[in-house]
C-alpha positions as CSV (number, residue, x, y, z in Angstrom):
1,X,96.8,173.8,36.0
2,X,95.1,172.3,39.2
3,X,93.8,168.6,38.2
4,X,90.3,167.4,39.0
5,X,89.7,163.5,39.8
6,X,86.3,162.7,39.8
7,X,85.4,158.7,41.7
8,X,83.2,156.5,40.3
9,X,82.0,152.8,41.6
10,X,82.1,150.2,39.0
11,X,78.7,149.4,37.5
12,X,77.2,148.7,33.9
13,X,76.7,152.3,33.9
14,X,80.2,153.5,35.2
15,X,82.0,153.8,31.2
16,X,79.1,156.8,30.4
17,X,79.3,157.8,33.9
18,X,82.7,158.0,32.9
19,X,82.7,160.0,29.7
20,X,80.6,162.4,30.9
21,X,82.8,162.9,33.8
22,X,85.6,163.5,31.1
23,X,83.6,166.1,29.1
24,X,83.0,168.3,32.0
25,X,86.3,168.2,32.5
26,X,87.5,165.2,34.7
27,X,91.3,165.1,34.1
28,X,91.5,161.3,36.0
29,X,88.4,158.9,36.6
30,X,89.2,157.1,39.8
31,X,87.2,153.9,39.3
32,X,86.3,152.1,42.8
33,X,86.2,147.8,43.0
34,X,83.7,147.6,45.6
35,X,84.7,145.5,48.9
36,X,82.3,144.0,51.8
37,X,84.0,146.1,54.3
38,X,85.1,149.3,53.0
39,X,86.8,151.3,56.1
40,X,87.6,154.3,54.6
41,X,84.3,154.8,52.8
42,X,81.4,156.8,54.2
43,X,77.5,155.7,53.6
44,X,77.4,156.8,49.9
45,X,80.4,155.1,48.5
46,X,79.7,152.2,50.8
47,X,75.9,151.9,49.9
48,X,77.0,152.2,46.0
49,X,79.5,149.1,46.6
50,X,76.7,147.4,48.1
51,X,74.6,147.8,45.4
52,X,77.3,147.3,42.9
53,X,78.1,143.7,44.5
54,X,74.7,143.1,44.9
55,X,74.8,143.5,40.9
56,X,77.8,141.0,40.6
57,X,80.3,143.8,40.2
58,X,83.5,141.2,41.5
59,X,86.8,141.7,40.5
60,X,86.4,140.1,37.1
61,X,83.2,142.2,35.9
62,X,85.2,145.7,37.4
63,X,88.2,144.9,35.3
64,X,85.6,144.7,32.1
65,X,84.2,147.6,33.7
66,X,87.9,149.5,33.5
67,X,88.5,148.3,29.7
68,X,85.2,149.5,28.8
69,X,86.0,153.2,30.2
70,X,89.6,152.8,28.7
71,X,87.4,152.5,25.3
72,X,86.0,155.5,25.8
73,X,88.2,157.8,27.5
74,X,92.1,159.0,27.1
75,X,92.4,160.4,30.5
76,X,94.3,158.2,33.1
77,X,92.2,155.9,34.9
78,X,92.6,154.5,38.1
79,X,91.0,151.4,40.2
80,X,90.7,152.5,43.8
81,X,90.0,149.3,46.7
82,X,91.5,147.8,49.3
83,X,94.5,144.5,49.9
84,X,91.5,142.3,50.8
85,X,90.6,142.2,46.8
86,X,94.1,142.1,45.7
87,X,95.1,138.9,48.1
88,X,91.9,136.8,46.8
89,X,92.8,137.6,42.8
90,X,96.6,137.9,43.3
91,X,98.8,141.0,43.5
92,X,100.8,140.7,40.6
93,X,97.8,139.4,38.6
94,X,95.9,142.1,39.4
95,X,98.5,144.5,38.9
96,X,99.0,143.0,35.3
97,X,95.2,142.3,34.4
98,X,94.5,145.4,35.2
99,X,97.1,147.5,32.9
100,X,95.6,145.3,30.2
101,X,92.7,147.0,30.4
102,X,93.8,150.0,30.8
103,X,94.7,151.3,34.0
104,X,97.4,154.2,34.5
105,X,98.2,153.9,38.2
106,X,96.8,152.1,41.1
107,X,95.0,152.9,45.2
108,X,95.2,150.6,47.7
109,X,93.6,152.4,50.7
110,X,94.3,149.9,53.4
111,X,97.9,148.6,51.8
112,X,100.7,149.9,54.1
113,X,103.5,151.6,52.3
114,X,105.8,148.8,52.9
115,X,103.9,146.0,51.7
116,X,103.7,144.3,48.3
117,X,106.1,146.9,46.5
118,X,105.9,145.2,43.2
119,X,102.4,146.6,42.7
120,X,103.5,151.0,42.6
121,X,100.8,152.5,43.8
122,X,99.3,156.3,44.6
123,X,100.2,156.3,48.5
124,X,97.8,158.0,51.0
125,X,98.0,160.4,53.6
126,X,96.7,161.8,56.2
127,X,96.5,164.6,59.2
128,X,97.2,161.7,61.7
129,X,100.5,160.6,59.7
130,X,104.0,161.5,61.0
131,X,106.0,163.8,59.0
132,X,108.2,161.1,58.5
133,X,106.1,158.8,57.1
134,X,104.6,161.3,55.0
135,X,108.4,160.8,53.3
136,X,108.4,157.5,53.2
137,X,104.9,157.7,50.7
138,X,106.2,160.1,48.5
139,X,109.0,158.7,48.0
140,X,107.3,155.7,47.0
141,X,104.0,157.1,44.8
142,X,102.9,156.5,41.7
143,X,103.2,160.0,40.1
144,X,101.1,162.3,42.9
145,X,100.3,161.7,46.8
146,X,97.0,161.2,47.8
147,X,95.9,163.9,50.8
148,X,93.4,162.1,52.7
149,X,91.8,166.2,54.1
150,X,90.5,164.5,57.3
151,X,90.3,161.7,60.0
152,X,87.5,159.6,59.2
153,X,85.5,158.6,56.6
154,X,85.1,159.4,52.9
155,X,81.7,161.6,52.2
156,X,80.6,165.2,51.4
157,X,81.3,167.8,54.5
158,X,79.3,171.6,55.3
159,X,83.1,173.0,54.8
160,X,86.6,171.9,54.0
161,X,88.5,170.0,56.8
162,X,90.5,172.4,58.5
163,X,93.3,169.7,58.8
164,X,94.3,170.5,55.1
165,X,96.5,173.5,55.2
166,X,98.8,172.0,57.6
167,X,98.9,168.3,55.8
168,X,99.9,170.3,52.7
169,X,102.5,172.2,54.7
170,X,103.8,168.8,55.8
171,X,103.8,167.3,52.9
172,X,105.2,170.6,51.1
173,X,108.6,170.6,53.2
174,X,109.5,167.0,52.6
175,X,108.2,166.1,48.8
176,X,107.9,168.4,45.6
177,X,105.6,165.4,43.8
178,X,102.2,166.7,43.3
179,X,99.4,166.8,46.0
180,X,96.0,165.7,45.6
181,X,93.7,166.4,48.4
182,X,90.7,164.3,48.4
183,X,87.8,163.3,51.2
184,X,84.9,165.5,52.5
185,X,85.2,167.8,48.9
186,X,81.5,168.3,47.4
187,X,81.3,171.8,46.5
188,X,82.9,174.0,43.5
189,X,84.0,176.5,47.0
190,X,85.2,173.8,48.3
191,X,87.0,172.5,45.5
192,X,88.3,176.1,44.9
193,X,89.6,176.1,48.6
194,X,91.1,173.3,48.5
195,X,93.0,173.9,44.7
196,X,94.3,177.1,46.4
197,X,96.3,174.6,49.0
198,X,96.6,171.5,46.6
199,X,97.8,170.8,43.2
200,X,94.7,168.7,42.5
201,X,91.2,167.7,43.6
202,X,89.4,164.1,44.5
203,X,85.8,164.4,44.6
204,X,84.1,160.8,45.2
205,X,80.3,160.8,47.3
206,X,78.8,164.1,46.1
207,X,80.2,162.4,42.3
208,X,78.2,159.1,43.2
209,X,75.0,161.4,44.6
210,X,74.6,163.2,41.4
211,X,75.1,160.4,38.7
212,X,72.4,158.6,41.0
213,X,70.0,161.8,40.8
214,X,70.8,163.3,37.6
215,X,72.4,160.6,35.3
216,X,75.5,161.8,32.7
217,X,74.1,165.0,32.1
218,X,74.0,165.9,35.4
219,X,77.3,164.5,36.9
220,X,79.1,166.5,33.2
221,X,77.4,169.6,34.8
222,X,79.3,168.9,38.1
223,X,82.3,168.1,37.0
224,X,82.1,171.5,34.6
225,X,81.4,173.1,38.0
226,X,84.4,172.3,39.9
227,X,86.4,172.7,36.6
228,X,85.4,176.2,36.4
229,X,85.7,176.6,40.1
230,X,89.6,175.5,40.4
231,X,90.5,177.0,37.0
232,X,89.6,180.0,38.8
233,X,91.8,179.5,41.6
């Protein structure tokens, strides 16, 4: 069964956001701790972080944020931000406050493989990164490797990168953990192509863009969307 990961910001509203997610068929609720200088993040994400800071959404408030979605969801959830936020509160705190609340597994997107090993993590990929290293973060993961599809920024895309299939056939002939291709995925085709390649699915901006236009009801329709569309795969 191919596994959907919807992305959510942290915000009062992020634990419906989150259930709703669930009962379209979310398998994983990545839950993002919003930063002042998020590189990997295109406008939407980054504009939602704004806002979500601008609403005192700090590292204290997300990790309420996390326990309250943990209270009303089974599925594993995962905070998603970057060494910046993890250096101020303390890696090993973090790593431990978090759990508390509820957290099944951890992204650090700008955390080098190497670094701070005492806080396991989902490691990230991408087209630009050597085979070799491409070992290295499996071997190292926290249950599935992250595919980032393309070079650049988070944020929905006309079409699936054509970088994937040969990052999956990279990362096929070195690893057997799972592969979850994420970035630039905003459409049930797209999220059907990718599927066909991957073993899962990230879908993050065109997430953020519908709970912003059509509240829970409308991101549970999405998320049913893509479930049908990779179930179909």
């Amino acid at each position: 069964m191919k596994r959907l990961s919807i992305y959510l910001m942290a915000g009062p509203e992020t634990p419906e956001l989150a259930e709703a997610a669930v009962a379209g068929g979310a398998d994983l609720v990545e839950l993002g701790f919003p930063f002042s200088d998020p590189l990997a993040d295109g406008p939407v994400i980054r504009l939602a972080g704004e806002r979500a800071l601008a609403r005192g959404m700090r590292t204290r408030a997300c990790l309420d944020c996390l326990a309250e979605c943990r209270r009303r969801v089974a599925v594993p959830l995962i905070p998603m931000t970057y060494a910046s936020i993890l250096e101020a509160y303390g890696y090993e705190n973090f790593r431990d406050d978090a759990r508390a609340a509820g957290a099944t597994g951890f992204i650090v997107a700008d955390l080098p493989v190497e670094a701070r090993p005492e806080v396991r993590r989902i490691q990230l990929v991408a087209p630009t990164t050597p085979t070799e290293r491409i070992r290295l973060a499996a071997g190292n993961t926290d249950g599935w490797l992250y595919l980032v599809t393309l070079t650049g920024t988070t944020g929905a895309r006309s079409a699936l990168s054509s970088q994937l299939p040969e990052l999956v056939a990279r990362a096929r002939a070195v690893t057997d953990v799972p592969l979850y291709a994420g970035f630039g995925i905003s459409t049930p085709e797209q999220a059907a192509e990718a599927a066909a390649l991957a073993d899962g699915i990230v879908v993050g901006s065109r997430a953020i863009q519908v709970a912003d236009e059509s509240g829970p009801d409308g991101l549970r329709d999405f998320a049913a969307s893509l479930r049908a569309a990779i179930d179909a795969v």
